[in-house]
C-alpha positions, 0 to 999 in steps of 0.5 A: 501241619500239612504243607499243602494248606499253606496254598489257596484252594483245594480244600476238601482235597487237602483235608483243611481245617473247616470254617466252622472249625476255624471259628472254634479255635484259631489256626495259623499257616492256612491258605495264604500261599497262591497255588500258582507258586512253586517256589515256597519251601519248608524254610520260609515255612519255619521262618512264618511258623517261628515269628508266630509261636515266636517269644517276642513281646509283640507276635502272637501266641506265646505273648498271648499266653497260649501255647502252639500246638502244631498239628500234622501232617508233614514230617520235614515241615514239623520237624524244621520247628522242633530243631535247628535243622535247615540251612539258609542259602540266598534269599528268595522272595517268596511268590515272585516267580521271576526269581531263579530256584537253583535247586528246580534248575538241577533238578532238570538234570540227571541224578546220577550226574548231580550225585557224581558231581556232589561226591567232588564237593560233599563226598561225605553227603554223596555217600549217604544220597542215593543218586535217584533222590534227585531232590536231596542232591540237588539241595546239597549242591544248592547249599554248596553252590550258594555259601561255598561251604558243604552241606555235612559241613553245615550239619556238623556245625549244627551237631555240634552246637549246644543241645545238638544230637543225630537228629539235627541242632538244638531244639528251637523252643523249650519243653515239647512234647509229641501226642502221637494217635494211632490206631490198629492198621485194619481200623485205619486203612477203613477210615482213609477209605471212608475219608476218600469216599465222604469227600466226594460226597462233599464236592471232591470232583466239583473241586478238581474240575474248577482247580484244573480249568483255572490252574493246570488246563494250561499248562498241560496244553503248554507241556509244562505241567509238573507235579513234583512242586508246590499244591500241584504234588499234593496227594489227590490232584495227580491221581486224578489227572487222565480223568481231568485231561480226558473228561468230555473227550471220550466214552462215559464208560472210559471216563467212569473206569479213569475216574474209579482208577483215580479214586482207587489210587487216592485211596492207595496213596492216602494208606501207603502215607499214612504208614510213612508217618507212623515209620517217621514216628518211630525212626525218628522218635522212638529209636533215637532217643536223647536229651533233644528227642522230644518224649512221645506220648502214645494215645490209642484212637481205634475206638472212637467211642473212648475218645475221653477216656482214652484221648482227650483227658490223658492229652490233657493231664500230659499237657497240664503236667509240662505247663505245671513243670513236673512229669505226667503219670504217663510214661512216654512211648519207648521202643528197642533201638539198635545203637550200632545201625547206621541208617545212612551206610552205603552199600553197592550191590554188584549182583543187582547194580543197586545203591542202598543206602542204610544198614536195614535196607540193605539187609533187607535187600540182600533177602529180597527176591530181586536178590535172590534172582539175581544170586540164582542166575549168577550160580547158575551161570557160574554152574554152567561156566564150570561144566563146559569148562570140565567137559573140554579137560583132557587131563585130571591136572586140568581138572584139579586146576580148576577146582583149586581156582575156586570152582567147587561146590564148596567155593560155589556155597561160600559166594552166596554167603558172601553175596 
């Protein structure tokens, strides 16, 4: 489930589901939401998705003796039908723009004001946001704003409920299973940039042009437009905006090098994502494993020419195995996992005045360049500190003093181990 297809519009872009795909199998939670509607979240997401695949004798799916397939796309998204995961606050109507977003309010504000003012009411959820995850703090503040009772106070209870575990509360229905599809990185990058490239073949440009006049040509003139909301932060619509806001205003050669920029970054953006799912896959999947860790099932997709063989009938003969209640032949994917790794550790570089969150970036931190530059320059100061100093002693005591402070070669090789 891509959350962009909830809204109406921007088809090629958003890679939905064609007509004639439609008509083959029928698909839900597809253009239905107006693009001008910022205020749909993944919870009105769940709660629309869950009274569709819902048990209940008079909705849909399960009632009709068909089992949901969820397909994506976007991991918040998927992951809010698996678990008990998401907080309810005060409720919106959804599509009614008059009703007030606390959390779009905050997000106005500074994150390192929101985050300092979330460590007075969440300490234990300040410590694991980083104050430029804006998003994430203002939602935490919302929740507490909104129900009096902290976010980590919720997640807890979640946990903490039967079948809870790390990633959230129990899960929501019985007996899931994940097909993952991967393909080797070299063979995956090629296809994301053939996918760019046959969607300006089908009308790409056609499309932006008609969403901008009608949707966003006014907002910019009003300088109001914001692409971190609804459709208009879908990947493929902003990479394209010094095209849009400039075409008919300038050369056609700088038109034609803003429009080869646009598609440049589309084709970046769509790679860099699609490796965000493969992580998401494995850090929450693979390395978590746990009675309410669904089992994933690898299916290899490099060679298209395999598909049955490789694909389709191994997809088949896991599902046929969960609906006749027995395990596939297939063993589900596994990958080493470090039980002592937390990924929400805080740790504050001093040397850099950086906050990193987790235990793997930050040993991946303190090996950067960024670093290891700043590590450098700190010795090389400290060098310099100690030779002036030297150089204005009038005495062996003097200098015997300051070696016992700590500026020795000695002392200078322990401060970078210890940094």
């Amino acid at each position: 489930m891509q959350f962009s297809h909830v809204y109406e519009g921007l088809d090629i872009i958003t890679n939905k589901v064609s007509a004639q795909e439609q008509r083959i199998c029928q698909h839900h939670m597809i253009s239905f939401v107006d693009p001008l509607v910022t205020n749909y979240t993944v919870v009105d997401f769940r709660n629309k998705a869950t009274a569709l695949i819902s048990l209940r004798k008079d909705i849909y799916i399960f009632a009709r003796d068909k089992i949901p397939i969820v397909v994506g796309g976007t991991n918040y998204y998927i992951e809010s039908l698996l678990w008990k995961v998401l907080v309810n606050t005060k409720s919106q109507e959804m599509g009614t723009e008059k009703v007030v977003d606390r959390k779009a309010e905050l997000e106005k504000e500074d994150g390192y004001v929101l985050h300092k003012r979330l460590s007075q009411v969440d300490p234990e959820m300040a410590a694991k946001l980083h104050p430029h995850d804006k998003r994430k703090v203002a939602r935490s503040l919302q929740v507490f704003e909104e129900t009096g009772i902290s976010h980590s106070e919720f997640l807890h209870q979640q946990h903490a409920e039967e079948g809870g575990g790390p990633l959230g509360g129990p899960l929501k229905f019985p007996n899931p299973c994940i097909l993952w599809l991967y393909a080797d990185q070299t063979v995956l990058d090629e296809r994301l940039d053939k996918r760019v490239d046959d969607m300006l073949t089908a009308g790409l440009l056609e499309e932006l042009r008609d969403f901008h006049r009608r949707y966003n040509q006014k907002n910019i003139s009003e300088n109001c437009q914001d692409y971190q909301h609804g459709i208009f932060q879908s990947i493929g619509f902003k990479e394209f905006h010094e095209y849009l806001i400039t075409e008919g205003k300038c050369t056609p050669e700088t038109s034609n090098q803003l429009l080869k920029k646009g598609i440049e970054a589309l084709k970046q953006v769509t790679k860099r994502y699609a490796r965000k799912q493969n992580r998401w896959v494995k850090n929450r999947f693979l390395s978590r494993p746990g009675p309410s860790v669904p089992p994933v099932y690898g299916l290899e997709v490099s060679d298209i020419s395999k598909w049955k063989e490789s694909v389709l009938e191994p997809a088949l003969d896991i599902v046929q195995s969960f609906i006749q209640g027995h395990k596939p032949a297939v063993a589900p994917m596994k990958m080493p996992f470090n039980e002592t790794e937390n990924k929400r550790s805080y740790h504050m570089c001093d040397l850099c005045d950086r906050i990193i969150i987790g235990d793997r970036e930050w040993t991946a931190h303190i090996k950067s360049k960024s670093h290891l530059h700043q590590l450098k320059k700190r010795r090389r100061l400290d060098s310099d500190a100690v030779n002036t100093t030297e150089g204005q002693s009038i005495s062996p005591d003097c200098d015997k003093e300051f070696k016992e402070k700590g500026f020795s070669q000695q002392h200078d090789e322990e401060l970078k181990s210890s940094i």
